[in-house]
C-alpha positions in Angstrom: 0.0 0.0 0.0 2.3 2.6 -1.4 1.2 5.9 1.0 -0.7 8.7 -1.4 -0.1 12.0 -1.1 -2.9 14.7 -0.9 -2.0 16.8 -4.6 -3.6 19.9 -6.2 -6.5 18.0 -7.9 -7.6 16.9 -3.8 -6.9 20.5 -2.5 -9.6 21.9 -5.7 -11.9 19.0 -4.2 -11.4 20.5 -0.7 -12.3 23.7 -2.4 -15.1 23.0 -4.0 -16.8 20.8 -1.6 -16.3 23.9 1.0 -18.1 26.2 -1.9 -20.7 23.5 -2.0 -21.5 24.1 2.0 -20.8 27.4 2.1 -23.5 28.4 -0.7 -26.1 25.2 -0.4 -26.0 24.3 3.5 -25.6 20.5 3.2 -27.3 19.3 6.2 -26.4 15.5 6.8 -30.0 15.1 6.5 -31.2 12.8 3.3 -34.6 11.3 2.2 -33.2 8.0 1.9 -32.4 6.7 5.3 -28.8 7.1 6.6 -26.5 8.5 4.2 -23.1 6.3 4.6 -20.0 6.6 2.3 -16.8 4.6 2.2 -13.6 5.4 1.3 -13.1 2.0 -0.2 -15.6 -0.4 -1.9 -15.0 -3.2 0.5 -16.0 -1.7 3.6 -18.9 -0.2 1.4 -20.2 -3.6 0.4 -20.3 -4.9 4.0 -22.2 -1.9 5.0 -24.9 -2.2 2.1 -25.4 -5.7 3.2 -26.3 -4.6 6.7 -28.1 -1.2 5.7 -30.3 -2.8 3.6 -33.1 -0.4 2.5 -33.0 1.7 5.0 -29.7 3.7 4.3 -28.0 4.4 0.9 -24.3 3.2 0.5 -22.0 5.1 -1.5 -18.0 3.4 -2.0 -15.8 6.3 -3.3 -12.8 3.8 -5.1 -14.4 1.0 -6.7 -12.4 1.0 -10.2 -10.4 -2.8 -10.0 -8.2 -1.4 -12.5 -7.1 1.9 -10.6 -4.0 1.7 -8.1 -5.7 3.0 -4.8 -2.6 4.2 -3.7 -2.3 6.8 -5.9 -5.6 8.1 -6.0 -6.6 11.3 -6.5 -10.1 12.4 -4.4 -12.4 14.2 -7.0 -15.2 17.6 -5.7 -17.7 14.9 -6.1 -15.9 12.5 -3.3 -15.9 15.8 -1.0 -19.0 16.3 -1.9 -20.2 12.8 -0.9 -18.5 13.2 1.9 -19.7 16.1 3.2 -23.3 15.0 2.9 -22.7 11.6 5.1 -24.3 10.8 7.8 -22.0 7.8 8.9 -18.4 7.9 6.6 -16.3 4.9 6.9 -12.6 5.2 6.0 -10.0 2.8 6.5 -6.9 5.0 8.1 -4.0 3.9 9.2 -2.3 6.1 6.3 -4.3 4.0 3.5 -6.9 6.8 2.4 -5.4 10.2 4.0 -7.5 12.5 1.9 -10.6 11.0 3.2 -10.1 12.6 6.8 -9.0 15.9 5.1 -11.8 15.8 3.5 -14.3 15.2 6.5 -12.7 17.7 8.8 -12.7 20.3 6.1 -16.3 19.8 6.2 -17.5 19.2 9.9 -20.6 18.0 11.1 -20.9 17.6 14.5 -23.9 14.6 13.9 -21.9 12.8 11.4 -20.3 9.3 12.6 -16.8 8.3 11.4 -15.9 4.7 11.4 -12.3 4.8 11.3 -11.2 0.7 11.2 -7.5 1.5 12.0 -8.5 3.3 15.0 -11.1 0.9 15.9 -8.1 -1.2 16.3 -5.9 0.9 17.9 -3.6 0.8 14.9 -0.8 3.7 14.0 0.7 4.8 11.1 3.2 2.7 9.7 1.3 -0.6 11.2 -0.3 -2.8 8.1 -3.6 -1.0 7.1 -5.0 -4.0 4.9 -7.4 -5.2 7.9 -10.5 -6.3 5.3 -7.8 -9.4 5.0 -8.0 -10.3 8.2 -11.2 -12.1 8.8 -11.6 -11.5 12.3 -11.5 -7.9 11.9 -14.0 -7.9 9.2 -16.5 -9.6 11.6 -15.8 -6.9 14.0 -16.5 -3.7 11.4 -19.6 -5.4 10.7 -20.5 -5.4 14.3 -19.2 -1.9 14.3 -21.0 -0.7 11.1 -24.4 -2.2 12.8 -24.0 -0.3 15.7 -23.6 3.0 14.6 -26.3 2.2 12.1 -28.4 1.5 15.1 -27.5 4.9 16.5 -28.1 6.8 13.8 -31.3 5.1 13.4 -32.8 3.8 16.2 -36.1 2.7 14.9 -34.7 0.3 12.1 -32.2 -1.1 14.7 -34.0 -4.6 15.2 -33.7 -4.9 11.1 -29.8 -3.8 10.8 -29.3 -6.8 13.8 -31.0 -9.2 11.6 -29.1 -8.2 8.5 -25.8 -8.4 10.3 -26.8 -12.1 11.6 -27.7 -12.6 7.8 -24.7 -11.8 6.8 -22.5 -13.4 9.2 -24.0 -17.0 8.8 -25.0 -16.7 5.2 -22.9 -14.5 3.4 -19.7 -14.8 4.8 -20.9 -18.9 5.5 -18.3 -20.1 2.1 -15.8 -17.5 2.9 -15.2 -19.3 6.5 -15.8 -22.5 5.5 -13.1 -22.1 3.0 -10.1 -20.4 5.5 -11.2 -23.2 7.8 -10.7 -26.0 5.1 -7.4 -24.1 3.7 -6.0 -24.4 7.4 -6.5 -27.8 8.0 -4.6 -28.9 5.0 -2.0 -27.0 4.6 -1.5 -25.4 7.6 2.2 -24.9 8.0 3.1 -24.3 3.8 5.5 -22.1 3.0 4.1 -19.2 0.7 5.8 -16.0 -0.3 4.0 -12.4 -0.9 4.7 -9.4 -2.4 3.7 -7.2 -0.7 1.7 -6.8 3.1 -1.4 -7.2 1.9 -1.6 -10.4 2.6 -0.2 -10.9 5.6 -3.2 -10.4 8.2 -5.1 -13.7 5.7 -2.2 -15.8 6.1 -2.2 -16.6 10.0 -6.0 -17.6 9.7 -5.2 -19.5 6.8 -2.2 -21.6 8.6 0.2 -20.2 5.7 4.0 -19.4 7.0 4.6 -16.1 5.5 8.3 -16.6 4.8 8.8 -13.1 2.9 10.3 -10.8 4.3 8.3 -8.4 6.5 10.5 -5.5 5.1 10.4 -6.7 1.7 6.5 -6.5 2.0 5.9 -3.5 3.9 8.8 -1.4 1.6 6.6 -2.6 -1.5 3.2 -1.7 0.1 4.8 1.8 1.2 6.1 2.2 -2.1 9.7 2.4 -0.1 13.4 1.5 -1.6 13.3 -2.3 -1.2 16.8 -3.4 0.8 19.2 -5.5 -1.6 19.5 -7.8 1.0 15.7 -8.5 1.1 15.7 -8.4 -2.5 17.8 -11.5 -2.8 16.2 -13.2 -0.1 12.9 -13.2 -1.6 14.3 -13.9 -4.6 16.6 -16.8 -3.7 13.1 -18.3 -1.8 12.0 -18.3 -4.9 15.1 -20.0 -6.9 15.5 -22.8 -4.3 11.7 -23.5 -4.0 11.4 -22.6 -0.1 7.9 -21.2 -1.1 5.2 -23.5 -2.4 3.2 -20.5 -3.7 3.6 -17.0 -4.5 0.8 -14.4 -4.2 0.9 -11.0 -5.5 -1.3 -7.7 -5.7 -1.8 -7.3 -9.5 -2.9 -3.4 -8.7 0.4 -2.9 -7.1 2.5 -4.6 -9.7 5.7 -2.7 -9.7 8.9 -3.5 -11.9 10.1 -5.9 -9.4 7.0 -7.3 -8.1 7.0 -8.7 -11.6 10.1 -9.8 -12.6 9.7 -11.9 -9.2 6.1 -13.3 -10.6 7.8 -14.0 -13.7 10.8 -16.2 -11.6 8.3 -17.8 -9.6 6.3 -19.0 -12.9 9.4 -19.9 -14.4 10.4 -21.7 -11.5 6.5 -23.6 -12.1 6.0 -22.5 -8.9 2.0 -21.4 -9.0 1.0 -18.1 -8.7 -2.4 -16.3 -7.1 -3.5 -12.5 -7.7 -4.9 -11.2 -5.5 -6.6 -7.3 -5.3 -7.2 -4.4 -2.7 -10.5 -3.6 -4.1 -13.8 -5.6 -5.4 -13.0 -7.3 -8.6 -15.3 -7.2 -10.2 -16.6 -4.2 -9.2 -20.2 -5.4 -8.6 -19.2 -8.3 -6.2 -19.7 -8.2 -3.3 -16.9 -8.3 -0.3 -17.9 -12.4 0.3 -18.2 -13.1 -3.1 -14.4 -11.4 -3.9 -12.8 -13.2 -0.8 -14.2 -16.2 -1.6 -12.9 -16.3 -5.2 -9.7 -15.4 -4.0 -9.6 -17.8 -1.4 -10.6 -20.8 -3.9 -7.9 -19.3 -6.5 -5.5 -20.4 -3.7 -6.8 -23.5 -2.6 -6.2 -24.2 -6.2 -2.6 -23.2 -5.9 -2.0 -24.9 -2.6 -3.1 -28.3 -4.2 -1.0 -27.7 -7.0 1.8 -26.8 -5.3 1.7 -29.9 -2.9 -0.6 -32.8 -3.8 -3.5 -32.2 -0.9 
């Protein structure tokens, strides 16, 4: 998660969304139901499944294509922003325009969700917590509460989604970590980037990459030379049984390391930070991902 930086095109948004209040009065008050946006499309998903019809939903990057590191918040986003009633952004130095953005237009009623904090996470900790599944099942909880708060009088039906979509939706998503765990817990894998290191613990994976290999290509960081030829020698020698990679942070090296590891037949899994497609939802991604290395995992090792 290489760290964005808040350029001209986000200050004009600031702008603009400030002319917006100043000259209409946004109120955080909407005709249909709670007004929540997120930052990100997959806490957006999760909170449209528990909102139901009673709120409207609005995800700010949803474009599977885009880098979200690099993007670049539009007057529209501040807008959005401006107007909700509950805004959800991740933190933890993933989406730093989104709090400029909020605080340039305070509301003293809005509720902001902010899952690093929720977790008591600081900058420079891993941000990627929608890949760890125990912290998912706590911003639902989360997202259902201040729902509830917002709106007391549909709180029995946001309680009923959230049950919904913790033994339904999410229902193949833990059946599969549970399954992946069993049999092959303990398997070597390699990453590039930290991304996937909150998923591998629950998945009984042994990370070996680096952890400053990871965390210099998520930050966008000068990769060490040392950790560059560790990662790369895992590779060569076959310490890792399978290789996993972000595809919308695919720098230079990330892929001539992809391109060892298939040349060394040694199976590879994309994985992305947002919804792909964009109209999945967050179980439906996960769980695609999840089977994609299953796949590689049998592959890799016979189970």
């Amino acid at each position: 998660m290489r760290i964005p930086r808040l350029i001209p095109l986000a200050a004009a948004a600031v702008a603009a969304a400030l002319a917006i209040a100043g000259c209409g009065g946004i109120s955080s008050a909407t005709t249909n139901g709670v007004s929540v946006v997120a930052a990100e499309n997959f806490w957006g998903s999760i909170a449209a499944q528990i909102a139901g019809t009673h709120s409207t939903v609005d995800s700010i990057i949803t474009n599977p294509a885009q880098d979200p590191h690099s993007y670049e918040p539009t007057a529209n986003d501040a807008r959005a922003l401006a107007m909700s009633q509950l805004a959800i952004v991740n933190g933890v130095g993933y989406d730093p325009w989104a709090p400029k953005l909020l605080s340039a237009n305070p509301d003293g009623k809005r509720i902001v969700l902010t899952v690093g904090a929720l977790f008591g996470l600081r900058d420079g900790d891993n941000p990627h917590r929608w890949y760890s599944p125990a912290d998912v099942d706590t911003v639902a909880h989360q997202v259902t509460a201040d729902l509830s708060r917002l709106d007391p009088k549909h709180a029995h039906d946001y309680a009923s989604r959230l049950a919904t979509f913790e033994t339904r939706g999410l229902r193949t998503y833990h059946r599969l970590i549970s399954q992946i765990n069993r049999r092959y817990s303990g398997t070597p894998v390699g990453a590039s980037e930290s991304i996937f290191a909150p998923l591998a613990p629950a998945l009984g994976l042994n990370l070996v990459t680096p952890a400053s290999f990871m965390r210099a290509t998520s930050e966008g960081t000068e990769v060490s030379a040392q950790d560059t030829i560790t990662t790369q020698s895992q590779i060569a020698r076959h310490e890792i049984k399978v290789w996993i990679y972000n595809s919308q942070n695919a720098t230079p090296q990330v892929q001539r390391l992809t391109a060892l590891a298939k040349t060394n037949h040694i199976p590879v899994v994309t994985i992305t930070e947002t919804l792909t497609p964009a109209t999945a939802t967050f179980e439906q991604w996960q769980t695609a991902q999840l089977e994609r290395i299953e796949r590689a995992l049998h592959e890799a090792t016979g189970r």
